[in-house]
C-alpha positions as CSV (number, residue, x, y, z in Angstrom):
1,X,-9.8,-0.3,11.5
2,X,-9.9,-2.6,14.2
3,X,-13.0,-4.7,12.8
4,X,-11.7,-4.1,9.4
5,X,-8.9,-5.9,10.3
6,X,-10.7,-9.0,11.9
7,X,-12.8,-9.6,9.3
8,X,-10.2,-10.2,6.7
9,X,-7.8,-11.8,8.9
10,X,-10.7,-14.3,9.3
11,X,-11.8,-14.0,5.4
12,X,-7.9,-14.8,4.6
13,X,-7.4,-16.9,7.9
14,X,-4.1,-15.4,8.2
15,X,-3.0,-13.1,11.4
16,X,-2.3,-8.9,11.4
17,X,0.2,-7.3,14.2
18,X,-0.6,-3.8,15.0
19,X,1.4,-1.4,13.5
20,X,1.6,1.8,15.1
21,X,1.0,5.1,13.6
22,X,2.2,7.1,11.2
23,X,3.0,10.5,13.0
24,X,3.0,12.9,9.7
25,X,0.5,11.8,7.7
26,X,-2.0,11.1,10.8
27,X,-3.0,7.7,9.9
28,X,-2.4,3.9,12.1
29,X,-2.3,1.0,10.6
30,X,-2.7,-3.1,11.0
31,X,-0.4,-5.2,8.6
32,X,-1.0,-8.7,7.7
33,X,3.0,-9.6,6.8
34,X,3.2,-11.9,3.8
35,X,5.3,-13.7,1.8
36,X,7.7,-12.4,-0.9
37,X,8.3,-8.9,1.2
38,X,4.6,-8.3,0.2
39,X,2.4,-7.1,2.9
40,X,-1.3,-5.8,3.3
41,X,-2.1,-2.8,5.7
42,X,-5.4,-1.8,6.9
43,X,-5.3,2.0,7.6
44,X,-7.0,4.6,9.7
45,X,-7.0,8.4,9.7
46,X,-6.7,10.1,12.7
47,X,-8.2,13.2,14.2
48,X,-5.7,14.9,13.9
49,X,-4.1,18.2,12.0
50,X,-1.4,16.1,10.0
51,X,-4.0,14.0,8.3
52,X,-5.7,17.5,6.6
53,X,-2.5,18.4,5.4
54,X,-0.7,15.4,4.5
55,X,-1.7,13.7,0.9
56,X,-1.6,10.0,2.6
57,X,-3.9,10.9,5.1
58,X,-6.1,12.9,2.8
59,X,-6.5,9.8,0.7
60,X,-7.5,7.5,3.6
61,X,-10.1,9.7,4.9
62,X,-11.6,10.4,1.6
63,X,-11.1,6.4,1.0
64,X,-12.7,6.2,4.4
65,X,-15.7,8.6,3.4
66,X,-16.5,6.4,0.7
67,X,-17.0,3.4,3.1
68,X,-13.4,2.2,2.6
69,X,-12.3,-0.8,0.1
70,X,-8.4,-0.7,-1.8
71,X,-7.4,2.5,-1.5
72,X,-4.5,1.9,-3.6
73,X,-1.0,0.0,-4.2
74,X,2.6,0.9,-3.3
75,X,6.0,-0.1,-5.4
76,X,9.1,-0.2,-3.3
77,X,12.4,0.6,-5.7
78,X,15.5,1.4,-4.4
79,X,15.9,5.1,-6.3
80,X,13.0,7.6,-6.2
81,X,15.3,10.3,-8.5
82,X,13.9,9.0,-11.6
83,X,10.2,9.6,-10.2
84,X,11.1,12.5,-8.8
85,X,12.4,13.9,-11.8
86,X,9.3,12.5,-14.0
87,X,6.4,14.4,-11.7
88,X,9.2,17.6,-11.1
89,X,8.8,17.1,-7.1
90,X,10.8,15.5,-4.0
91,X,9.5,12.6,-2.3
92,X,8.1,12.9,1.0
93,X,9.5,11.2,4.1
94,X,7.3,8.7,6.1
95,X,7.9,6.7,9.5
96,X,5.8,4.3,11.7
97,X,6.4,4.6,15.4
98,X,6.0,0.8,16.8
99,X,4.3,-0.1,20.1
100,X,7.7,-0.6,21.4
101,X,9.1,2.6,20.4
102,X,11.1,1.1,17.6
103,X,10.6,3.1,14.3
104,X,10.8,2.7,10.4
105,X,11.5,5.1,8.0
106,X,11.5,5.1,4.5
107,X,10.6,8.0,1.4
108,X,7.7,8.1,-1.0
109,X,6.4,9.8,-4.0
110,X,3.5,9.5,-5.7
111,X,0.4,9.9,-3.4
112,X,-1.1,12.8,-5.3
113,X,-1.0,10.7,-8.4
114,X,-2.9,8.0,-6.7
115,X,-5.5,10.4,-5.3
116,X,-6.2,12.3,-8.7
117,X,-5.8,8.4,-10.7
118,X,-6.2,5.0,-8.1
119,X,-5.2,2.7,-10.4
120,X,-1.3,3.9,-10.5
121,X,0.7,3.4,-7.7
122,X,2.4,5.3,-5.1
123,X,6.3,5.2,-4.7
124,X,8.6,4.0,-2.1
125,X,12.0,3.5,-1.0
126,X,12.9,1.9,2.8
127,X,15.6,3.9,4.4
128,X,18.7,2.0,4.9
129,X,19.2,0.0,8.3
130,X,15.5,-0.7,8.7
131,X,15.4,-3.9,7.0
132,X,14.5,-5.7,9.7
133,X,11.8,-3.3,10.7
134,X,10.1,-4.4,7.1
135,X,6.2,-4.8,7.6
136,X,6.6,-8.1,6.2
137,X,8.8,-9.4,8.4
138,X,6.4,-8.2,11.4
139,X,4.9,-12.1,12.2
140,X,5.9,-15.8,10.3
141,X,4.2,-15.0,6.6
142,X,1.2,-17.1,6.2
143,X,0.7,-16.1,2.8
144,X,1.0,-14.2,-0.4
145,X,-0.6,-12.1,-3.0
146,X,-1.0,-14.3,-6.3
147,X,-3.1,-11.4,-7.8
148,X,-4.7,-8.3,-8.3
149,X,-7.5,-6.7,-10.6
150,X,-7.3,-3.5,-11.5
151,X,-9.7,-1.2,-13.3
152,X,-7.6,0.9,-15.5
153,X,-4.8,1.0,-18.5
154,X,-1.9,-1.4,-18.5
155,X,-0.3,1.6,-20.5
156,X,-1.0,4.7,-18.5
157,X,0.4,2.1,-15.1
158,X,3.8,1.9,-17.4
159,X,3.9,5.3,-18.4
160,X,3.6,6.2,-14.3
161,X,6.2,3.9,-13.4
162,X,8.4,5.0,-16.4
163,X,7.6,1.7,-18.5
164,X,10.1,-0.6,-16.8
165,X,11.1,-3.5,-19.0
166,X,9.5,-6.1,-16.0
167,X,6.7,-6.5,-13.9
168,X,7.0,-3.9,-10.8
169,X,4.9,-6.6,-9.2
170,X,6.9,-10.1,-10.2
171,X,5.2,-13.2,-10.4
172,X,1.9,-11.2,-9.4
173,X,-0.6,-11.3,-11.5
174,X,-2.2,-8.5,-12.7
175,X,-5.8,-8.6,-14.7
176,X,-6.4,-5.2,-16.0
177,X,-10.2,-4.3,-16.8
178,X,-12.0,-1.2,-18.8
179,X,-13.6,0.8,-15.7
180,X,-17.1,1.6,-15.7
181,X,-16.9,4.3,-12.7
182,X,-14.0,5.3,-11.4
183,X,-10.6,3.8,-12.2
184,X,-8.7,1.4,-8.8
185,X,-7.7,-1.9,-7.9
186,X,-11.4,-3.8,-8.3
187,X,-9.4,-7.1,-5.9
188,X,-7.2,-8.8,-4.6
189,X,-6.5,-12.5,-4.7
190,X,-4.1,-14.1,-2.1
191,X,-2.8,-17.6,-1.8
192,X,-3.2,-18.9,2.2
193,X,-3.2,-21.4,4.5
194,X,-7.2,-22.3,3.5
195,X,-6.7,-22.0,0.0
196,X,-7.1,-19.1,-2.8
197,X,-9.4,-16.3,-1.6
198,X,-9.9,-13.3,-3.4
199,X,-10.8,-9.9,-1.8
């Protein structure tokens, strides 16, 4: 994790902030806080029995197995009952214990769907009072994410998300390609401080 995260903060030119780990789903994390409450995380399984039986950290060690790259992408809304209502189960709750003992909390749905399908999205709503706590917010922003490529269906991504009338993703850009393997986010393109750099 930790030289994963140096070499795209120096790619990008931007700084991470550790982030602290995620106690159920045994995983850590680096963010790189961006602009427009967008964020980038770098993630780590742990040895650790939560991370066998949790679905997030069963996709980042099988991510991890495969000699990482995007494991997937994450849509915050502010009600999961629609989703949870679509895929007929309750979303799961998640926290982040900080270095300083602070703590965010928040509820997602969605991770099975990502595992079994990478190019939709997982779910997730931020508990209330932790706004502050937001990853973005972690450091000054340097920059932003202008775009992403993803291998996959523009239509099966809508049906997922329950074909909202806008962009989940706003003024990001979203190329969508056929997929010759396995269906994912193929990259990432980020506007910083040294220019536009795609990952």
């Amino acid at each position: 994790m930790a030289a994963t995260a140096a070499r795209v903060g120096k790619t990008l030119g931007i700084e991470s902030v550790k982030g602290g780990i995620h106690p159920r789903f045994g995983t850590r994390n680096v963010i790189f806080p961006l602009k427009n409450t967008q964020y980038l995380e770098v993630v780590e399984v742990l040895d650790h029995p939560s991370s066998d039986k949790a679905p997030f950290g069963q996709a980042v060690r099988a991510r991890s197995e495969m000699g990482g790259g995007w494991m997937g992408w994450c849509v915050a809304v502010d009600d999961l009952a629609p989703f949870e209502e679509r895929l007929g189960r309750s979303s799961v709750p998640g926290n982040r214990k900080f270095p300083d003992g602070q703590e965010l909390t928040w509820q997602q749905i969605g991770i099975k769907g990502l595992i079994a399908d990478p190019q939709v999205p997982y779910m997730l709503r931020w508990d209330t009072g932790t706004e502050d706590l937001h990853p973005s917010r972690a450091l000054e922003p340097q920059g932003s994410i202008s775009g992403i490529s993803i291998a996959g269906s523009v239509e099966r991504v809508r049906e997922w998300l329950g074909t909202p009338s806008e962009s989940p993703l706003g003024e990001v850009e979203v190329q969508w390609e056929a997929p010759n393997g396995t269906p994912g986010i193929m990259s990432v393109t980020f506007e910083t401080p040294s220019g536009t750099i795609t990952l």
